[in-house]
N, CA, C and O atoms as a Maestro MAE file, in Angstrom:
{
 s_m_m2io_version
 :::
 2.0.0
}

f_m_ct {
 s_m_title
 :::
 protein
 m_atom[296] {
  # First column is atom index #
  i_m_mmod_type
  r_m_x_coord
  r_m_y_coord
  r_m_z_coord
  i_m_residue_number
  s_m_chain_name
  s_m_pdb_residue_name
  s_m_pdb_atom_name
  i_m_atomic_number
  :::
  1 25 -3.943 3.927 6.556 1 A "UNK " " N  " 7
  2 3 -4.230 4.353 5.207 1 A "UNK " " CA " 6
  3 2 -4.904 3.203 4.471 1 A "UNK " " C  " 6
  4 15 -4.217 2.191 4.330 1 A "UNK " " O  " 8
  5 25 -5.824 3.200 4.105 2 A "UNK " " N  " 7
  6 3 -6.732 2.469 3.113 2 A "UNK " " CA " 6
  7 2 -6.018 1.908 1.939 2 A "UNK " " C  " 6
  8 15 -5.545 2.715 1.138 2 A "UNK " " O  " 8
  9 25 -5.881 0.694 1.736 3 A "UNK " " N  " 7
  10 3 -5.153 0.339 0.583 3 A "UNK " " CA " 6
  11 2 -5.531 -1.329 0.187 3 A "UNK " " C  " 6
  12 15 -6.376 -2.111 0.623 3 A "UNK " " O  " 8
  13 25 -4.743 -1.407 -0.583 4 A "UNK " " N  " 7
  14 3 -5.650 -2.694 -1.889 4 A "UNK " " CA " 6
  15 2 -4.427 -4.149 -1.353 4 A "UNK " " C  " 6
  16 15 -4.436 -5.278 -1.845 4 A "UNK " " O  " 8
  17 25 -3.712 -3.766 -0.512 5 A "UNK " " N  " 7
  18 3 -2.826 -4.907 -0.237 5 A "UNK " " CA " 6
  19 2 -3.224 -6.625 -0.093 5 A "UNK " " C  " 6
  20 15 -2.684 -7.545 -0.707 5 A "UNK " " O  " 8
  21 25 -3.899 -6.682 0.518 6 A "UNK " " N  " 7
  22 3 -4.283 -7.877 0.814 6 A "UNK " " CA " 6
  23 2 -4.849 -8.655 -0.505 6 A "UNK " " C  " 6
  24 15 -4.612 -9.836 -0.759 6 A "UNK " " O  " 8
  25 25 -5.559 -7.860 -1.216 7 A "UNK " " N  " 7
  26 3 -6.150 -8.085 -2.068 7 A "UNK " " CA " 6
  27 2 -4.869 -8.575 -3.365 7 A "UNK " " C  " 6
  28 15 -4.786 -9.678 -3.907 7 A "UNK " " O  " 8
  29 25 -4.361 -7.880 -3.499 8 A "UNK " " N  " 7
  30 3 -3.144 -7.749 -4.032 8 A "UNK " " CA " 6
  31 2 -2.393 -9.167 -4.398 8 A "UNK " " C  " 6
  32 15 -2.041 -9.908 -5.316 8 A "UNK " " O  " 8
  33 25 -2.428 -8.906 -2.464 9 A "UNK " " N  " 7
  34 3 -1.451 -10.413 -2.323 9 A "UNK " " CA " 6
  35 2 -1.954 -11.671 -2.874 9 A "UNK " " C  " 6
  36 15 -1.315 -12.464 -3.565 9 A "UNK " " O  " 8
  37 25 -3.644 -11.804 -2.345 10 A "UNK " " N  " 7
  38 3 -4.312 -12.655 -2.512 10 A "UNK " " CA " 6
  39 2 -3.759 -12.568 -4.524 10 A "UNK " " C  " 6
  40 15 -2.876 -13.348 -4.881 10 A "UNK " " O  " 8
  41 25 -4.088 -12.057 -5.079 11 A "UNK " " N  " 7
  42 3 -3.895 -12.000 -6.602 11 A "UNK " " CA " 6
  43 2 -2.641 -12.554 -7.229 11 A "UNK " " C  " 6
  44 15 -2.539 -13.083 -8.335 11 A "UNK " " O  " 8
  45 25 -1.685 -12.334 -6.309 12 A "UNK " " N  " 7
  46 3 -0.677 -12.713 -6.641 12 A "UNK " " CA " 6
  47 2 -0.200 -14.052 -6.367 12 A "UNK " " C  " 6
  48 15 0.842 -14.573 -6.764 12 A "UNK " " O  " 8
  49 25 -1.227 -14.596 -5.538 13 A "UNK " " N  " 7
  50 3 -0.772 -15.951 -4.808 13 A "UNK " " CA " 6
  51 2 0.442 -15.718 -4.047 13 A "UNK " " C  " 6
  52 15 1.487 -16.364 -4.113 13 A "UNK " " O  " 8
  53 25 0.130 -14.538 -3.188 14 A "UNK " " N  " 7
  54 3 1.867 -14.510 -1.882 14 A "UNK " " CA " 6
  55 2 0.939 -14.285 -0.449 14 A "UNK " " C  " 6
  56 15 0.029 -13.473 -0.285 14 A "UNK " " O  " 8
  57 25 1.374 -15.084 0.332 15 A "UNK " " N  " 7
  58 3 1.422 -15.038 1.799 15 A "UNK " " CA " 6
  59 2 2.388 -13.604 2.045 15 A "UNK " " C  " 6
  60 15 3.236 -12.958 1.429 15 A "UNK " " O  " 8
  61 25 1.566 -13.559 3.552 16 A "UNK " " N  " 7
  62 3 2.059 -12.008 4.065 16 A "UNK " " CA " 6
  63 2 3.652 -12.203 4.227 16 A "UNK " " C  " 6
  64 15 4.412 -11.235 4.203 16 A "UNK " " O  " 8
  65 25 4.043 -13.362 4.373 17 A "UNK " " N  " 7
  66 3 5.852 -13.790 4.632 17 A "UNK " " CA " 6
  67 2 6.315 -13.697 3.458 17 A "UNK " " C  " 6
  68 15 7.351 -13.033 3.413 17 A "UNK " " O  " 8
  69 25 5.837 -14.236 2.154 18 A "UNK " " N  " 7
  70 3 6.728 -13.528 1.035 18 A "UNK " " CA " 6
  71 2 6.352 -12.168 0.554 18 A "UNK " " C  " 6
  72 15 7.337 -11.449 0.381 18 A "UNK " " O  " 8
  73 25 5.574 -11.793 0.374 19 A "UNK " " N  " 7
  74 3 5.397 -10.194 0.972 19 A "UNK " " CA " 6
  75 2 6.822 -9.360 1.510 19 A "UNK " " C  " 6
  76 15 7.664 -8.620 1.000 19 A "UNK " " O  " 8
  77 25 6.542 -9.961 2.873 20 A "UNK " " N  " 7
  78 3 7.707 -9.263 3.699 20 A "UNK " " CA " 6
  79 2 8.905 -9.916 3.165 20 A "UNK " " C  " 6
  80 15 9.876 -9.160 3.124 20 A "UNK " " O  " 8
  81 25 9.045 -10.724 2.880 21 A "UNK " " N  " 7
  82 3 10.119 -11.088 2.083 21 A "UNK " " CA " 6
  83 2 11.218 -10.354 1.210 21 A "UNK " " C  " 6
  84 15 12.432 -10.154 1.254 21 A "UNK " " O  " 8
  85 25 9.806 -9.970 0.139 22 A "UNK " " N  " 7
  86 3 10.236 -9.053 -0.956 22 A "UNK " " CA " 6
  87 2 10.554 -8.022 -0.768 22 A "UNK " " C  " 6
  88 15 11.444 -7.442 -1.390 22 A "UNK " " O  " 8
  89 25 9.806 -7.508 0.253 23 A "UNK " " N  " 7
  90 3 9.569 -6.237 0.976 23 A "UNK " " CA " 6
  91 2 11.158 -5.804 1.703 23 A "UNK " " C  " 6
  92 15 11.501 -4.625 1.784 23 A "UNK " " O  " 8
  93 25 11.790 -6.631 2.062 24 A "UNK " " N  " 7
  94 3 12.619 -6.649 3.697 24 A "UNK " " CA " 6
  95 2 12.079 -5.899 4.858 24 A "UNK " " C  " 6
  96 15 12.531 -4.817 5.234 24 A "UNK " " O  " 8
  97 25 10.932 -6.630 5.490 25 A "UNK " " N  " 7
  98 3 10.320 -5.761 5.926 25 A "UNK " " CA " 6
  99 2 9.703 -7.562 7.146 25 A "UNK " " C  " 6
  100 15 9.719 -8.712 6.706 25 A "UNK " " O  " 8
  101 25 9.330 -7.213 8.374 26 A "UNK " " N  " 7
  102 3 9.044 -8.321 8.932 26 A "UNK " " CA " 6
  103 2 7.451 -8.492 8.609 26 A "UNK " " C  " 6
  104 15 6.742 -7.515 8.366 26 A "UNK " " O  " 8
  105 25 6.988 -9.758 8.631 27 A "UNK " " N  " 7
  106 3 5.496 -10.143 8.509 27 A "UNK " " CA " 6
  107 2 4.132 -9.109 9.617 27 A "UNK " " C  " 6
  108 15 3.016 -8.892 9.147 27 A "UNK " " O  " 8
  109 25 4.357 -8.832 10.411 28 A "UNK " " N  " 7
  110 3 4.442 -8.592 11.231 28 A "UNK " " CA " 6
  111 2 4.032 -7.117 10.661 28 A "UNK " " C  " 6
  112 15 2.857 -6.757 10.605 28 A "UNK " " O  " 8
  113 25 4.688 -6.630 10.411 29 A "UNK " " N  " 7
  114 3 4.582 -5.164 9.576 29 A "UNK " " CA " 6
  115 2 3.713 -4.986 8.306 29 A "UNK " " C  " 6
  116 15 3.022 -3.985 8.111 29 A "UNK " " O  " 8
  117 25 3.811 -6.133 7.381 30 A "UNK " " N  " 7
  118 3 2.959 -6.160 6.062 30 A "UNK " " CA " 6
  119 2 1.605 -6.468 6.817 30 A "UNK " " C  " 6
  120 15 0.618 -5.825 6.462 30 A "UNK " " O  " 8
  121 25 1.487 -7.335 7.762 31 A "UNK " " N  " 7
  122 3 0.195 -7.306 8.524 31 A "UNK " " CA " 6
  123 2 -0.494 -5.822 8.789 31 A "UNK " " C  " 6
  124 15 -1.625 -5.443 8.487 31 A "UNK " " O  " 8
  125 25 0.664 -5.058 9.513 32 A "UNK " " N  " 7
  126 3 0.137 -3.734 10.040 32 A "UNK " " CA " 6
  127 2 -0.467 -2.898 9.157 32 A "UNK " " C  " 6
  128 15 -1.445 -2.204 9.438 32 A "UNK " " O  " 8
  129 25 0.395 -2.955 7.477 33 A "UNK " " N  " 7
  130 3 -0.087 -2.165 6.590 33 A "UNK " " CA " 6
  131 2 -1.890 -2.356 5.912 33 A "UNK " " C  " 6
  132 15 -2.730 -1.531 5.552 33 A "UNK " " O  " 8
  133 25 -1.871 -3.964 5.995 34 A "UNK " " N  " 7
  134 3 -3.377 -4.734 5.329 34 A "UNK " " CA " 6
  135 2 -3.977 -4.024 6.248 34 A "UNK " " C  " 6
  136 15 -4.655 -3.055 5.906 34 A "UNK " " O  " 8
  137 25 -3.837 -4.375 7.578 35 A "UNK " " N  " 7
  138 3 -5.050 -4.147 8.178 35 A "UNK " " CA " 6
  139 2 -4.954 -2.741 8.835 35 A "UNK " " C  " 6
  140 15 -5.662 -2.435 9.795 35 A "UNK " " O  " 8
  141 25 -3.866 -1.733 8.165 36 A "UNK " " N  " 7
  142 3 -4.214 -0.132 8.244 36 A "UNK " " CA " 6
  143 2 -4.062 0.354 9.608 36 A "UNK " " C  " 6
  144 15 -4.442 1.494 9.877 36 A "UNK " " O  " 8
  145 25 -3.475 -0.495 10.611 37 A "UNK " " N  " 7
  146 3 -3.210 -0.030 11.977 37 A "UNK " " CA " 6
  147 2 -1.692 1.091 11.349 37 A "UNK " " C  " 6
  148 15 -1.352 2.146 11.886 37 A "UNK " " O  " 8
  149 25 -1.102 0.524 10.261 38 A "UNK " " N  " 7
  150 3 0.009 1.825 9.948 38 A "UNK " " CA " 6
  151 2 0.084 1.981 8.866 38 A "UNK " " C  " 6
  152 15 -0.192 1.092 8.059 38 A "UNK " " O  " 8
  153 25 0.467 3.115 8.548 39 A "UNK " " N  " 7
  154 3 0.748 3.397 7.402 39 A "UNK " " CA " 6
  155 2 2.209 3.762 6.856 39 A "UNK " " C  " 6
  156 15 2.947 4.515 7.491 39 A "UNK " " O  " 8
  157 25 2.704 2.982 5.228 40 A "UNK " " N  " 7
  158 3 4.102 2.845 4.776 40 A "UNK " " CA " 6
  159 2 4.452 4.100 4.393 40 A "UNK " " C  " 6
  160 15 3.653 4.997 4.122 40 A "UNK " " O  " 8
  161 25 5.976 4.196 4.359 41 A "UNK " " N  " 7
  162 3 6.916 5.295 4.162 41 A "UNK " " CA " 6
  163 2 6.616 5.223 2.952 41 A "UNK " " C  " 6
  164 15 5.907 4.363 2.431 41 A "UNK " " O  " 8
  165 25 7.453 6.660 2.135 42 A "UNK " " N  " 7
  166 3 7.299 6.683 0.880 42 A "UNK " " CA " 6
  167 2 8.179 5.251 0.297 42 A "UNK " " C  " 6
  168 15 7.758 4.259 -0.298 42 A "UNK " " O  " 8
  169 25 9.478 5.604 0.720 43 A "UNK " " N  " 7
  170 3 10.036 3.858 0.184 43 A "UNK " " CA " 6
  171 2 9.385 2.953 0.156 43 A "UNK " " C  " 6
  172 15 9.116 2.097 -0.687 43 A "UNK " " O  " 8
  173 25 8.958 3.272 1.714 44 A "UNK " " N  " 7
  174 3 7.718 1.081 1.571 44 A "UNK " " CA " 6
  175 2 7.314 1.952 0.508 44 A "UNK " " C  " 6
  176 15 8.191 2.460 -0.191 44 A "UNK " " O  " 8
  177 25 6.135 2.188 0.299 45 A "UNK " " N  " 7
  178 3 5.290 2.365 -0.530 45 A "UNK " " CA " 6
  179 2 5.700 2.105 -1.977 45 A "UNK " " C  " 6
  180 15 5.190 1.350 -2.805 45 A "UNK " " O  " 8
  181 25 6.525 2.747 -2.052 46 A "UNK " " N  " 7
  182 3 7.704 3.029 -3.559 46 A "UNK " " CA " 6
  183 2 7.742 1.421 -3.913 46 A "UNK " " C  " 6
  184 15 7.298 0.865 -4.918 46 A "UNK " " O  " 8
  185 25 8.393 0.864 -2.801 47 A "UNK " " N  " 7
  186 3 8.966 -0.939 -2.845 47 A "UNK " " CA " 6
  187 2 7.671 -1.863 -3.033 47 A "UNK " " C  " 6
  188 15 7.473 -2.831 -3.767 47 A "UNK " " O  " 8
  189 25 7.017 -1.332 -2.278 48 A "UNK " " N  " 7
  190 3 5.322 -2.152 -2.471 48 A "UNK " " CA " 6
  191 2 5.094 -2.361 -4.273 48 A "UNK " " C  " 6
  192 15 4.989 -3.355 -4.991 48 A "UNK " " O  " 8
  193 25 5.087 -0.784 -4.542 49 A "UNK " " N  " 7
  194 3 4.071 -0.771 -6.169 49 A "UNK " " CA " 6
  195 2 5.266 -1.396 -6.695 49 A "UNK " " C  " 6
  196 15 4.827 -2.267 -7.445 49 A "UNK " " O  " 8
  197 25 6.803 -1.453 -6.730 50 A "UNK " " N  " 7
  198 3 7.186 -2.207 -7.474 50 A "UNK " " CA " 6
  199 2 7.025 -3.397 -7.613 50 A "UNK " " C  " 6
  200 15 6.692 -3.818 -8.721 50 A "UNK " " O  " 8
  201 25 7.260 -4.489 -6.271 51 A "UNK " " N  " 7
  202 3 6.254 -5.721 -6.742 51 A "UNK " " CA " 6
  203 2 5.090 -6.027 -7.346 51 A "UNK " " C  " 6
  204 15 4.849 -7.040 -8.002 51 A "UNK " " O  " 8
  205 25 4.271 -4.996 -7.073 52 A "UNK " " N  " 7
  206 3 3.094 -5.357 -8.022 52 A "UNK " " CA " 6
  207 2 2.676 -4.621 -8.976 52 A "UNK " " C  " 6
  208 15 1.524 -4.440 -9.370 52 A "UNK " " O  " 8
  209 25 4.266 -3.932 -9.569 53 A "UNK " " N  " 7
  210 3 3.927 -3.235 -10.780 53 A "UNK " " CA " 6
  211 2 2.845 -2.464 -10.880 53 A "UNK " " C  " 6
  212 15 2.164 -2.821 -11.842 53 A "UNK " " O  " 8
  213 25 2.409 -1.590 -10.322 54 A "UNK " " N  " 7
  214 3 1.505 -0.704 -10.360 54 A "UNK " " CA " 6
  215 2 1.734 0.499 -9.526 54 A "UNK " " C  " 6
  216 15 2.478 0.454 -8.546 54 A "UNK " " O  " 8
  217 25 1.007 1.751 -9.952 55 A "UNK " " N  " 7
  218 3 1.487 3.228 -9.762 55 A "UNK " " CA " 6
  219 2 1.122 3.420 -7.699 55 A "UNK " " C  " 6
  220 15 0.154 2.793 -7.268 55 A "UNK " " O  " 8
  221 25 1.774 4.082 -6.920 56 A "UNK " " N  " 7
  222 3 1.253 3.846 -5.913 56 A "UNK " " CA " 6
  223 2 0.091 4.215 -5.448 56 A "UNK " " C  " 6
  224 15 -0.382 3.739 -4.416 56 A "UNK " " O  " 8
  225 25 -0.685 5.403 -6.408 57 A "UNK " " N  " 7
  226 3 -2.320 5.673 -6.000 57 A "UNK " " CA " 6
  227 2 -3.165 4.281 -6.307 57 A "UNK " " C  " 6
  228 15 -4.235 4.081 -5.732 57 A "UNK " " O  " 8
  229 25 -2.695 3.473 -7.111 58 A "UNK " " N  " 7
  230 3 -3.632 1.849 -7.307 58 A "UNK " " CA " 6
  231 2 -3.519 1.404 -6.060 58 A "UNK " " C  " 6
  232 15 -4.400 0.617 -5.712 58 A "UNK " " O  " 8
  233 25 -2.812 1.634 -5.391 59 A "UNK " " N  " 7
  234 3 -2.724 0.247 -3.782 59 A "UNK " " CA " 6
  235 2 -3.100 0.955 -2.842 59 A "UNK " " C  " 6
  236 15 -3.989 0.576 -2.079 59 A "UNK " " O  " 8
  237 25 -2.363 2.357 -2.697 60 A "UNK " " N  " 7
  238 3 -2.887 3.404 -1.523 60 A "UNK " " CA " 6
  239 2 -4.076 4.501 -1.504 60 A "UNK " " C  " 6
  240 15 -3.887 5.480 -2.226 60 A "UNK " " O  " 8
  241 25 -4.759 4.474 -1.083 61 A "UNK " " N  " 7
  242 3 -5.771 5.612 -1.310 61 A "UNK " " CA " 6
  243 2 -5.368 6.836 -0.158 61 A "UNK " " C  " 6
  244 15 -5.340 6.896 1.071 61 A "UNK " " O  " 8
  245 25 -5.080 7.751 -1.276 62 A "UNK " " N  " 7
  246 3 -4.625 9.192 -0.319 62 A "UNK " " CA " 6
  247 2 -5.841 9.675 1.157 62 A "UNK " " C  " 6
  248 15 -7.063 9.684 1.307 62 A "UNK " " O  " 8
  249 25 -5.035 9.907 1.720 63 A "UNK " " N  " 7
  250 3 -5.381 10.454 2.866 63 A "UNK " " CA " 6
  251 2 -6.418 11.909 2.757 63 A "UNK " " C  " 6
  252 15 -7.201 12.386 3.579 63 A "UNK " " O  " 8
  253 25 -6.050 12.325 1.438 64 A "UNK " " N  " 7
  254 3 -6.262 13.936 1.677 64 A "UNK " " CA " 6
  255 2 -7.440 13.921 0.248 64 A "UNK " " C  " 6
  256 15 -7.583 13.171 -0.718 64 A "UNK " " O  " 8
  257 25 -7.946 14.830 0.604 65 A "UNK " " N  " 7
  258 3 -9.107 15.244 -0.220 65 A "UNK " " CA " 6
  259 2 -8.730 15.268 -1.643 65 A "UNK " " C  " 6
  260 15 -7.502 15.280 -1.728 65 A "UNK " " O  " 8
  261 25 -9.388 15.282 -2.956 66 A "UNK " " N  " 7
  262 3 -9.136 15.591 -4.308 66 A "UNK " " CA " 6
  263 2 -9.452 16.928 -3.998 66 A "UNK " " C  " 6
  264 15 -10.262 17.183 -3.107 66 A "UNK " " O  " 8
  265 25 -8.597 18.254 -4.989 67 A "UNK " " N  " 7
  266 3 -9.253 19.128 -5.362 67 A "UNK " " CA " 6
  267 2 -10.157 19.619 -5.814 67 A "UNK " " C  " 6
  268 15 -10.390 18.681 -6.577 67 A "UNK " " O  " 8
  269 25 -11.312 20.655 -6.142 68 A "UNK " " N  " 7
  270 3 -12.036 20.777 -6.703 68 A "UNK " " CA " 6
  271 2 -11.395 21.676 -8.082 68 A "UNK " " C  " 6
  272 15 -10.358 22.339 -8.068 68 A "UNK " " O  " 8
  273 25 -12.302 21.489 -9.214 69 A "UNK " " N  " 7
  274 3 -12.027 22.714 -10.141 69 A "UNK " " CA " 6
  275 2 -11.488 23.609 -9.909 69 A "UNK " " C  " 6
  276 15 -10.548 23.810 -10.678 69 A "UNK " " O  " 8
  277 25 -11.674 24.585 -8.881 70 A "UNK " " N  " 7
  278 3 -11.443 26.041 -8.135 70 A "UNK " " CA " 6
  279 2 -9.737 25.679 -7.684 70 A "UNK " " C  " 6
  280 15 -8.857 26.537 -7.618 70 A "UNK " " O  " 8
  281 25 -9.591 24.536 -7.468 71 A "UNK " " N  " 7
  282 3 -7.654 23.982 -6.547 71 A "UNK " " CA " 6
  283 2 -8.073 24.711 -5.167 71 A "UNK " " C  " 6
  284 15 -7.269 25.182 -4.362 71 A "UNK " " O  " 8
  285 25 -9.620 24.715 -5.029 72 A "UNK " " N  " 7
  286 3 -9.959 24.546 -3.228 72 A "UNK " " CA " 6
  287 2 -10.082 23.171 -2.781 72 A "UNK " " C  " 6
  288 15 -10.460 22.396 -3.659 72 A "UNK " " O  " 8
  289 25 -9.898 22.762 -1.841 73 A "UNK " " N  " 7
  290 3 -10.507 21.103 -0.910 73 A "UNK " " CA " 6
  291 2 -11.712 21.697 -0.895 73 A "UNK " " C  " 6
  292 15 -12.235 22.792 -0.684 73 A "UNK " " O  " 8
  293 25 -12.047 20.248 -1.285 74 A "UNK " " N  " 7
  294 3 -13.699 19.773 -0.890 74 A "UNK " " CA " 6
  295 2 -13.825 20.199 0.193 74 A "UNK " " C  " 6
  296 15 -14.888 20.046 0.796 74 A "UNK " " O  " 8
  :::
 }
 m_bond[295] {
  # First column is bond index #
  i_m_from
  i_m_to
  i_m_order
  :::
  1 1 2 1
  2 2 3 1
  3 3 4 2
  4 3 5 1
  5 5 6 1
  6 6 7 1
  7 7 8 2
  8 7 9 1
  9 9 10 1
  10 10 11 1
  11 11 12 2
  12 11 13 1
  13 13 14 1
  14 14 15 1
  15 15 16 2
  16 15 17 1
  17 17 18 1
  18 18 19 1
  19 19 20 2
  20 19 21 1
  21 21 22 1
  22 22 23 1
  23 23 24 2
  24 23 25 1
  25 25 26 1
  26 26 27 1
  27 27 28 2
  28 27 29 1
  29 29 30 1
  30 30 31 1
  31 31 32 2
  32 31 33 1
  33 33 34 1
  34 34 35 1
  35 35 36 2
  36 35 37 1
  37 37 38 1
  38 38 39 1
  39 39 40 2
  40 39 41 1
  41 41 42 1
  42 42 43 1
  43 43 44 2
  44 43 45 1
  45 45 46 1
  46 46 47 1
  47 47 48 2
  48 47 49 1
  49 49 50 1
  50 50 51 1
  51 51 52 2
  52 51 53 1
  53 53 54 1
  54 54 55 1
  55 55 56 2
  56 55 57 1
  57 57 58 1
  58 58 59 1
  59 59 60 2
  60 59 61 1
  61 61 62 1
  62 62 63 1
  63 63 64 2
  64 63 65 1
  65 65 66 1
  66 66 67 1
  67 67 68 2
  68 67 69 1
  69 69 70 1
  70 70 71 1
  71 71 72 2
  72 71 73 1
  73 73 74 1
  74 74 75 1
  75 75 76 2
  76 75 77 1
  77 77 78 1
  78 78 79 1
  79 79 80 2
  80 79 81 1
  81 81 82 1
  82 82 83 1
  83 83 84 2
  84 83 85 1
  85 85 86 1
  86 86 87 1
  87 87 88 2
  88 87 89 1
  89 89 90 1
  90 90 91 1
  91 91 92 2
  92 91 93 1
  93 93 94 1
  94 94 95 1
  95 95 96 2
  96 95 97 1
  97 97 98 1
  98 98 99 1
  99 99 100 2
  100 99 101 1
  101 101 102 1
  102 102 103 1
  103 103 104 2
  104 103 105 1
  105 105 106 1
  106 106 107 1
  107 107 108 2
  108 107 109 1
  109 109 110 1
  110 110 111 1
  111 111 112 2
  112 111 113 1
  113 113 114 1
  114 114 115 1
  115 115 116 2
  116 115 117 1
  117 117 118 1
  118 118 119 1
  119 119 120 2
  120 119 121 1
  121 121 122 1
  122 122 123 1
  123 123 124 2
  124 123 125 1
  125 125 126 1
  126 126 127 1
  127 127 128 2
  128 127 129 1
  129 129 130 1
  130 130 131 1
  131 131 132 2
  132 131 133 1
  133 133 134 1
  134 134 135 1
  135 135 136 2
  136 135 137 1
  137 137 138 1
  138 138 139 1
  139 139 140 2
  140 139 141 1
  141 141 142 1
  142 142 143 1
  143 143 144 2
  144 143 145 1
  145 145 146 1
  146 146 147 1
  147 147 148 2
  148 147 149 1
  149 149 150 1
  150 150 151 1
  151 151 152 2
  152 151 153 1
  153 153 154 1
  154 154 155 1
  155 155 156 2
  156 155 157 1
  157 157 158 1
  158 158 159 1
  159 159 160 2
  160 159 161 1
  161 161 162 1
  162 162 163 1
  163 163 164 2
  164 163 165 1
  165 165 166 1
  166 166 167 1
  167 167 168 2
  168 167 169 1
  169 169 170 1
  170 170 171 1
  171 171 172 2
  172 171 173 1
  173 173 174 1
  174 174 175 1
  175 175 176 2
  176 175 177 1
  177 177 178 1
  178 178 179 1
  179 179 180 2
  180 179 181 1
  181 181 182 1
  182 182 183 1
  183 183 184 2
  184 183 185 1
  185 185 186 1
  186 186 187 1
  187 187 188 2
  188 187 189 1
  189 189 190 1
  190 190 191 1
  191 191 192 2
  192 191 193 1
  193 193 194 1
  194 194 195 1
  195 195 196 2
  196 195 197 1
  197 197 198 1
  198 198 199 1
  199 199 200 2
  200 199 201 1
  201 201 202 1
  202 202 203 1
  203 203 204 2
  204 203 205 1
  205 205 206 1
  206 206 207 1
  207 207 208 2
  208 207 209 1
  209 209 210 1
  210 210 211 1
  211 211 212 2
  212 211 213 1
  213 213 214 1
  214 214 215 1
  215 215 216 2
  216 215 217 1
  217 217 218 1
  218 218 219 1
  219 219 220 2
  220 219 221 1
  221 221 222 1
  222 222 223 1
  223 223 224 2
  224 223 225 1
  225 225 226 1
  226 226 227 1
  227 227 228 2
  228 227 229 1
  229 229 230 1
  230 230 231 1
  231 231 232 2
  232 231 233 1
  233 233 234 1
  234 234 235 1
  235 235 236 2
  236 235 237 1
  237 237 238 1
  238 238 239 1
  239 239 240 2
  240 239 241 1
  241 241 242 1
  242 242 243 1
  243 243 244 2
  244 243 245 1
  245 245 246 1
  246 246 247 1
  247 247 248 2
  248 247 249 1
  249 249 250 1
  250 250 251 1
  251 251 252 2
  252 251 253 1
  253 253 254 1
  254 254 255 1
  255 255 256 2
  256 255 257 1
  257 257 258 1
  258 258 259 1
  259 259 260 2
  260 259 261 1
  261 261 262 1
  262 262 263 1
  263 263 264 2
  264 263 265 1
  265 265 266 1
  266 266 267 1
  267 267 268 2
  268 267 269 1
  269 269 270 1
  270 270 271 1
  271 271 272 2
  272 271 273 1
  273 273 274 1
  274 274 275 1
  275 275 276 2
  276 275 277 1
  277 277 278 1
  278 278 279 1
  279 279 280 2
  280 279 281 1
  281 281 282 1
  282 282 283 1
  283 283 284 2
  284 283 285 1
  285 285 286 1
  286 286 287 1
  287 287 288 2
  288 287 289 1
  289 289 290 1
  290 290 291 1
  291 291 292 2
  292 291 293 1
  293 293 294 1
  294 294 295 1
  295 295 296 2
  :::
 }
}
């Protein structure tokens, strides 16, 4: 899943170890999320935007299409 993590971190001045830190989550894993080989549970996710105070569509970019006007997919 496409997301703003790294970037994030970089902003925050945290290495991927305090990351996982905050996270309880191993380095190892916050790696997996940056570089999108996986994608976080709703909790991670949930636990993510709380460290960086922000809503979780700011860090994650959905998987799934926006609706159109009509509430058909693009």
């Amino acid at each position: 899943m496409k997301n703003q993590l790294k970037v994030l971190r970089a902003q925050h001045g945290m290495t991927q170890e305090d990351l996982s830190q905050q996270l309880g989550v191993s380095r190892q894993a916050v790696n997996a999320l940056e570089t999108e080989k996986h994608s976080p549970s709703l909790d991670l996710a949930y636990r993510i935007a709380a460290v960086f105070d922000l809503p979780i569509d700011q860090i994650f970019e959905s998987p799934y299409e926006k609706p159109r006007k009509n509430g058909r997919l693009k």
